[in-house]
N, C-alpha and C positions, 0 to 999 in steps of 0.2 A: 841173561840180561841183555836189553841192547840199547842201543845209543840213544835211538828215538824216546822210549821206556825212559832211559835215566833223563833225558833232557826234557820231556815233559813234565817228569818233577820237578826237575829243578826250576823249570817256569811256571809251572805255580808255587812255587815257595818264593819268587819272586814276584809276582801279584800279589799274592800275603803282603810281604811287604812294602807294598806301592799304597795298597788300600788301605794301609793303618792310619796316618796321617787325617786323610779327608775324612775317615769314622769317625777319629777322634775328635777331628773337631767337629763334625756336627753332633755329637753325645755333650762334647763341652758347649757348646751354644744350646742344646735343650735344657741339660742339668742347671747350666747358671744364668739362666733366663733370658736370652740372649735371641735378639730377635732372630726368626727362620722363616722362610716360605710358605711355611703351614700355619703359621700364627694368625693369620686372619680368621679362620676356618676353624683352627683348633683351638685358640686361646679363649671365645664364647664357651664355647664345648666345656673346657675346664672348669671355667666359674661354677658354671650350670650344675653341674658335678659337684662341687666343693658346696651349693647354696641347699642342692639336695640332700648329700650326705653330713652336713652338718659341720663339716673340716674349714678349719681355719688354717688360711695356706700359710700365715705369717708363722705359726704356734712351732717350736721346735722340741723334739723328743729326746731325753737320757737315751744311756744305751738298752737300760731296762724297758723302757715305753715302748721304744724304735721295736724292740725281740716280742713283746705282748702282740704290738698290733701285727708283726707279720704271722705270730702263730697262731691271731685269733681269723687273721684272712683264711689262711692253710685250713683251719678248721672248719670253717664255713663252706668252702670247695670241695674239702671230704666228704661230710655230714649231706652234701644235694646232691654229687655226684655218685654216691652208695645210694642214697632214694631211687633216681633215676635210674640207674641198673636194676634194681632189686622189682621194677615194675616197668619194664623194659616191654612187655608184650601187651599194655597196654596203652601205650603211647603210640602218635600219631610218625606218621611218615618210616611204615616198616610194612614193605614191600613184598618181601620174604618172609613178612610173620616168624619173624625169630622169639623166641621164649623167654622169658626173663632169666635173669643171671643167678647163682645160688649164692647165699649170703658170703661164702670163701670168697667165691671168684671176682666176686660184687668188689670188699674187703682188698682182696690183692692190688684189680685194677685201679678203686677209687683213690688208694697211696699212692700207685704209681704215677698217677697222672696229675695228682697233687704235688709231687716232689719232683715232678719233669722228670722220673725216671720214663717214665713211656714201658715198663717191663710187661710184654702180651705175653699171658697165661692164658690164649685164647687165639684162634684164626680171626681178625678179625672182618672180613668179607662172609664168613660162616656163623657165626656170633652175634656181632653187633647190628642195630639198626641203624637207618639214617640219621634217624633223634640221638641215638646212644654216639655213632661218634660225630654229630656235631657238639653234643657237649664233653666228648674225650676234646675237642678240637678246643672247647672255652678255654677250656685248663692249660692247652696246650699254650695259648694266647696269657692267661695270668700265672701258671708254675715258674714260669723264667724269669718273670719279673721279680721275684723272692732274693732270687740268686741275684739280680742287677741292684736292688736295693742293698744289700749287704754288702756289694763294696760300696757304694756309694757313700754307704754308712763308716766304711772302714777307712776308705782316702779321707774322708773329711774328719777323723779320727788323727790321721797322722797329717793335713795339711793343718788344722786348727791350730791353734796358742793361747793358751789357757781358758779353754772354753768346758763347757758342759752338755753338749746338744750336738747330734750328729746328724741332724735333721728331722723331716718328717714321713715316714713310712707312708704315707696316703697321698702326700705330692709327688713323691719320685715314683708310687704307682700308677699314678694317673697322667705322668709327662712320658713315665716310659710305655704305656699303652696306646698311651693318642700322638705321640710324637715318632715313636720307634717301632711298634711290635705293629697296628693297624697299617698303615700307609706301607710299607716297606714290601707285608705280607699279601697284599693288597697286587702291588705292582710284580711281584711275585710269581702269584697263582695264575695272573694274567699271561705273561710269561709262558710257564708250563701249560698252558692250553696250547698256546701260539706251536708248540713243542709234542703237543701230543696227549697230553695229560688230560682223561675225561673230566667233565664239571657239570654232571646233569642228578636231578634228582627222581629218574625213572625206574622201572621196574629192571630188574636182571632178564639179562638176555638167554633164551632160549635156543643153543643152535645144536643142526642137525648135522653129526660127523660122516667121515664116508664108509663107516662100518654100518651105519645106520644107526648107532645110536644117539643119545642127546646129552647136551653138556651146558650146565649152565653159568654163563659170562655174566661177574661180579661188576658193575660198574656204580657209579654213584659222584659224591663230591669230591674227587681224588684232587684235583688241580688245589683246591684252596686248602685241604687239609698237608698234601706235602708243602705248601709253600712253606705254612707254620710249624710244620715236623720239624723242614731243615733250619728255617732261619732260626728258630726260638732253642735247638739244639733238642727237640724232644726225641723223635725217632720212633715215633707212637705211629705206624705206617697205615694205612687205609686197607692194606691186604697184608696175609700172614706172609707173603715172600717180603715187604717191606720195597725197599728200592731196586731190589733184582726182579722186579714182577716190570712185564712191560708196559705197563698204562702208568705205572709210578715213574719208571727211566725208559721213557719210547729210544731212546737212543744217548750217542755219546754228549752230545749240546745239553740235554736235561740234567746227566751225570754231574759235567763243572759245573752249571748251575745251582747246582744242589749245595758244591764244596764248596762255592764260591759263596754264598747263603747262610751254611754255617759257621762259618769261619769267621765270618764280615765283624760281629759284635767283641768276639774274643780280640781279635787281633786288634782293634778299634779302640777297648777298652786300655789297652797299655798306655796307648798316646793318650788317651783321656787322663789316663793316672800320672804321665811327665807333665802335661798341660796344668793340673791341679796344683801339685807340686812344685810349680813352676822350675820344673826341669827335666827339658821331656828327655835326657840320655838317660833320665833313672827307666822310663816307658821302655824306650830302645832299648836297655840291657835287657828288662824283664824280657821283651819279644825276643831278643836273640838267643836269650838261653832257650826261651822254648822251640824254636825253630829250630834251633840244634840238634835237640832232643829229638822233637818230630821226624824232622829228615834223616839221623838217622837210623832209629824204628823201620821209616820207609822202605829205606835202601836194604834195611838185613831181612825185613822181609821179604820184597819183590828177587832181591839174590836165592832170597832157600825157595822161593815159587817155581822161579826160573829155572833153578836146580832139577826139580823134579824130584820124583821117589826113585829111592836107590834100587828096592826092589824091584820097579818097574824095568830099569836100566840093565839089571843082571838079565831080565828075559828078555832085553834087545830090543824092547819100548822105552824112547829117550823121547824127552821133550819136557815142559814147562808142567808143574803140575794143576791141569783144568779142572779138576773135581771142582765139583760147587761152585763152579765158575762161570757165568756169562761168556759164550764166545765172543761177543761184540765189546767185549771191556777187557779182556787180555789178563794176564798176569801183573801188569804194570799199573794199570788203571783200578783195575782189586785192589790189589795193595795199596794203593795210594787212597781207596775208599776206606778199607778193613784199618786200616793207621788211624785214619783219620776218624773212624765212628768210637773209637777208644778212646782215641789223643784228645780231641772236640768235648767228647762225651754227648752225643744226638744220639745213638745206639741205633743207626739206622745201618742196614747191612744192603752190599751191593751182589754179597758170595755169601756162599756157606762156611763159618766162622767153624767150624766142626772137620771140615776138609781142609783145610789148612794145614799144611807142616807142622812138624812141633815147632819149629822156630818161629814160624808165622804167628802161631798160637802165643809163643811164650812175650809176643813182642806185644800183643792186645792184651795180654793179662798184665804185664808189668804197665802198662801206660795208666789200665785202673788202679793196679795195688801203689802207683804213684801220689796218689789223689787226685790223680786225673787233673794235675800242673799242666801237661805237655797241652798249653794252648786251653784245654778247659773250657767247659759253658758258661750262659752267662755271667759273668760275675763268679764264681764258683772258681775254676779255671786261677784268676789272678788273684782268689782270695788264699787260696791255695798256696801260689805263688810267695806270695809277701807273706805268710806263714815258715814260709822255707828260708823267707830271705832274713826274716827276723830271727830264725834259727843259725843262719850264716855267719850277721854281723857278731851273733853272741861268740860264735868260735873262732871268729876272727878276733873279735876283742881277746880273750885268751891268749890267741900267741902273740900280740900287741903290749898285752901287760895293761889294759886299760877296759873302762867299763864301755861297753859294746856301743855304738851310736845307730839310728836310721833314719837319713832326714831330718836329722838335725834332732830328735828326739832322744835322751837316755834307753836304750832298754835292761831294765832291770829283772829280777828274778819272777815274777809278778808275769810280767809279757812271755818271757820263754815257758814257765810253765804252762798259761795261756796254750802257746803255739804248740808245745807239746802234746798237751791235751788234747786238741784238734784233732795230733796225727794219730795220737796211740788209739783213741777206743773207736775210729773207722777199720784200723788193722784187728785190734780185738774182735770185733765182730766178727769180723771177713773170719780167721782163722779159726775162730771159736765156734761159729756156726759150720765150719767145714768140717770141722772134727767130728761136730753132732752127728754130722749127716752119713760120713765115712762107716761110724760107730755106730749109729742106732737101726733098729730094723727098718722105721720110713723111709731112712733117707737111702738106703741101701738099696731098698726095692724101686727107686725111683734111677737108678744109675745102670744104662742098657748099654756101658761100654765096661770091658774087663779092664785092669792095670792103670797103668798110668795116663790113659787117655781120658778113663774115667774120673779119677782125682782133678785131672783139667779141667774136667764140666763142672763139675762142683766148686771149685774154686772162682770159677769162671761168674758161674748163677750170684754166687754170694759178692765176689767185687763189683758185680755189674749190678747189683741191688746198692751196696752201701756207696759206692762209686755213683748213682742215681744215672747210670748210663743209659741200662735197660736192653742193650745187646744182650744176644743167647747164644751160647755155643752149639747148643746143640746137643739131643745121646744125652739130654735128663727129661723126666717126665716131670715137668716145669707144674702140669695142672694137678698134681696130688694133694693132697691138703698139707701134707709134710711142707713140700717147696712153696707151696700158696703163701701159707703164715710165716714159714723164716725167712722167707724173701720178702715177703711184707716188713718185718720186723727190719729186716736189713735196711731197706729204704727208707725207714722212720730215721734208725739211728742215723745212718749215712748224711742224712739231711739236714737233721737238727742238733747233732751229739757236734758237728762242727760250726754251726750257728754261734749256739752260746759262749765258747771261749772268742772266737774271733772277735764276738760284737765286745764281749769283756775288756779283750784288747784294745779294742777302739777307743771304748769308753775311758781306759785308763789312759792312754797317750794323747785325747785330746784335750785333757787338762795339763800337758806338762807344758815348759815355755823351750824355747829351742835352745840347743846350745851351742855357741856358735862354733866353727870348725879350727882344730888345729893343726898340728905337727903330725899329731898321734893318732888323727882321725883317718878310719881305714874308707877310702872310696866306694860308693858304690854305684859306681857306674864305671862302664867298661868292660873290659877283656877279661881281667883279673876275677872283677869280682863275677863277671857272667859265669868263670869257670870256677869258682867256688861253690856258686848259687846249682849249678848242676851238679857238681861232685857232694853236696849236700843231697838233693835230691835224689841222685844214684845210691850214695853210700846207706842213707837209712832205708832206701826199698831194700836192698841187698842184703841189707842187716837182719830186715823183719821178714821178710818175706822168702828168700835164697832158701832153706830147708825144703819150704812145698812144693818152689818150680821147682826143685833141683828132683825130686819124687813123680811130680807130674811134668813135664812136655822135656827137661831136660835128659831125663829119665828115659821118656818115649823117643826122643833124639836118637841117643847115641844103641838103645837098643833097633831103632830102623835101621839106622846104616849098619850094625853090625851082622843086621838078618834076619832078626827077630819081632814077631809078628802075635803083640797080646791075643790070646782067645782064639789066633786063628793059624798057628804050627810059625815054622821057620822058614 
């Protein structure tokens, strides 16, 4: 490690948080209608919208209405995004005459890009046409907003008093698209050209190498599809390297842009949630736990990079381990991406996620088997969040001796089972589906590493399915029909099996009336409760999860350093 290395991160975890503030409040002046710069421009636009589609912007939704209309949106983006594929070689603007997709692959990708996993079971500069990923790019533009409506849904859940209505799903869709996801993505992708980033919709380029032979240069709409990769947290990349291809990241300036892009909404969304609440230290804690968490993810990775392999070092090659690395992003700069395509959940990769240390590894798997808390996408991220913390105040009421409070709200058995729920049946999957795959002849044949590195990919495929991260490790055959469909399935549950208790919670706490604060009431805001709120978060990954690292990457750990080398001797 070295100085420069660690003090780059630590100056961007302080950008992080300089830019929550002004996020927040321009999320808070769009969400409560509150005049903005763009309201001239945008505010026709919306009517127009609301007069065509039929929506009354006044009408407000139960928590059951709010859960219908987002899964009847999701539905209708699956249902044309499967058409589309499925007739891919007959659609205009394919260059390359690419072929249409097979109903699997059709099936995998049209989930993933519906639930913002972004998971390619597919190169996509080899695969997709110009048509095909500009409507992966639609999804890209509406999957996030799923995730930003449901907390929306969920603060005004816990800012309300005795109400019924947590708003309306079709207005927070259509402020968060013409206000936040357009205009931003927009100045964005402008950006990435200025940067390097192609923006043409011409044929592939033909060049002649100096062997003589020919090789052909993928180019296309890259600048506007990563702008919405990163900001929207999808990670659905325009080429199969994703952000380590160099027309995605021409250099170091495109990289922070990138980080700085995804990050924006998450960290943004906290102060929107103190500002709701009218108290934004509750925002500040939530961000500080997760910044915690993040940086130090960071640091234990960028230390086990910098480290090296120990094998290498017995034969008197020392230095930082660069497999699957970008020379022009270092050990430091990796790590600080590889953190952060977990922590964020965008799944967009700057290194090979598969070269990694085991420790490197086991820090991207724990950030998904988290619920992908540590900062999190849109909405997703802090819903997660206040799922953990609703878990906190109940254990803190315990050794209190009194019934649990949050913001002024009772939580009672009703809420914690709720939040329970959330956690257990994303862990179910994960583990459940890993077992299958360990055990049955598909998934087995699909696993091209021996021991414990293998167990990793697997584990790896299914948190970054129910996680809707959409990163790959690497070392599985992702395009089998095995991993097509259970990672499909993954991504369903991942998306929606934590949907409906969250909104359930919503729905029940915004009927209650506050109560107001005593003697007995445990803070939550602060130091205290920030380090509850992570030791909650730490203690149940550990709980549920500790058996499989400890088989896969911790496994592979301590057999590297002791000499030992799965499938390939001592």
């Amino acid at each position: 490690m070295t100085v420069a290395g660690v003090l780059g991160i630590l100056v961007f975890v302080a950008v992080l948080i300089a830019m929550a503030k002004p996020v927040g409040l321009y999320l808070f002046a769009v969400y409560d209608q509150r005049r903005t710069f763009l309201d001239p421009v945008m505010r026709p636009v919306e009517r127009g919208i609301y007069r065509l589609a039929g929506v009354r912007e006044e009408k407000e939704m139960s928590w059951l209405e709010y859960f219908l209309a987002l899964l009847a949106f999701n539905l209708v983006g699956f249902v044309v995004l499967y058409g589309f594929l499925r007739i891919q070689a007959a659609l205009p603007f394919n260059p390359a005459h690419m072929k249409d997709l097979g109903p699997h692959l059709s099936f995998n990708t049209a989930v993933s890009f519906m639930t913002n996993t972004n998971w390619q079971a597919y190169g996509g500069e080899s695969t997709m046409s110009y048509f095909s990923q500009t409507m992966l790019m639609v999804q890209q533009f509406l999957s996030p907003i799923s995730g930003m409506a449901m907390i929306l849904a969920f603060i005004r859940g816990l800012s309300r008093r005795n109400a019924h209505t947590l708003g309306n799903f079709w207005v927070d869709l259509t402020r968060t698209l013409l206000w936040v996801s357009l205009p931003i993505s927009f100045i964005g992708a402008m950006v990435l050209v200025a940067l390097g980033n192609p923006q043409n919709w011409g044929p592939y380029v033909t060049a002649h190498t100096l062997q003589g032979g020919t090789q052909s240069i993928a180019q296309g709409p890259v600048a506007m599809m990563n702008a919405i990769m990163q900001f929207g947290d999808n990670g659905g990349g325009f080429f199969n390297m994703n952000a380590g291809h160099p027309y995605e990241t021409p250099n170091v300036a495109s990289l922070m842009l990138q980080l700085i892009l995804g990050f924006s909404i998450p960290v943004g969304l906290t102060y929107y949630f103190g500002k709701v609440v009218k108290d934004t230290r509750q925002g500040w804690t939530i961000l500080g736990a997760m910044l915690a968490m993040f940086l130090t993810g960071t640091l234990v990775m960028y230390h086990a990079e910098a480290v090296g392999n120990p094998l290498l070092a017995h034969l008197g090659i020392h230095g930082a381990n660069m497999e699957g690395k970008e020379v022009r992003f270092g050990p430091a700069l990796s790590s600080l991406f590889e953190t952060s395509t977990t922590a964020v959940s965008w799944g967009s990769t700057a290194a090979a996620n598969d070269s990694l240390m085991p420790i490197g590894g086991l820090i991207t798997l724990f950030n998904m088997m988290s619920g992908e808390v540590i900062i999190g996408a849109w909405g997703v991220g802090l819903l997660g969040m206040l799922a953990f913390a609703i878990l906190a105040v109940f254990l803190a009421g315990l050794m209190v001796g009194r019934t649990p409070e949050y913001l002024g709200k009772k939580i009672q058995a009703f809420e914690v089972q709720m939040a329970t729920l959330a956690m257990i049946v994303p862990t179910f999957v994960i583990l459940g589906l890993s077992a299958w795959a360990v055990t049955s002849k598909g998934g087995l044949a699909g696993i091209y590493n021996p021991g414990p590195h293998g167990l990793s990919e697997v584990l790896y495929a299914f948190a970054s399915g129910v996680g809707n991260n959409g990163s790959a490790f690497g070392g599985l055959d992702a395009a089998s029909p095995f991993y097509i469909w259970t990672v499909g399935l993954a991504m369903l549950f991942g998306r929606f099996a934590m949907y409906i208790p969250a909104l359930a919670i919503a729905g029940s706490l915004v009927q209650k009336q506050a109560v107001p604060e005593s003697g007995g009431t445990f803070p939550t805001h602060g130091m205290l409760f920030g380090g509850l709120l992570i030791a909650t978060v730490v203690i149940v990954g550990a709980l549920v999860f500790f058996p499989a690292l400890a088989l896969g990457p911790l496994a592979e750990h301590f057999a590297l350093w002791s000499g030992h080398v799965f499938g390939g001797g001592a």
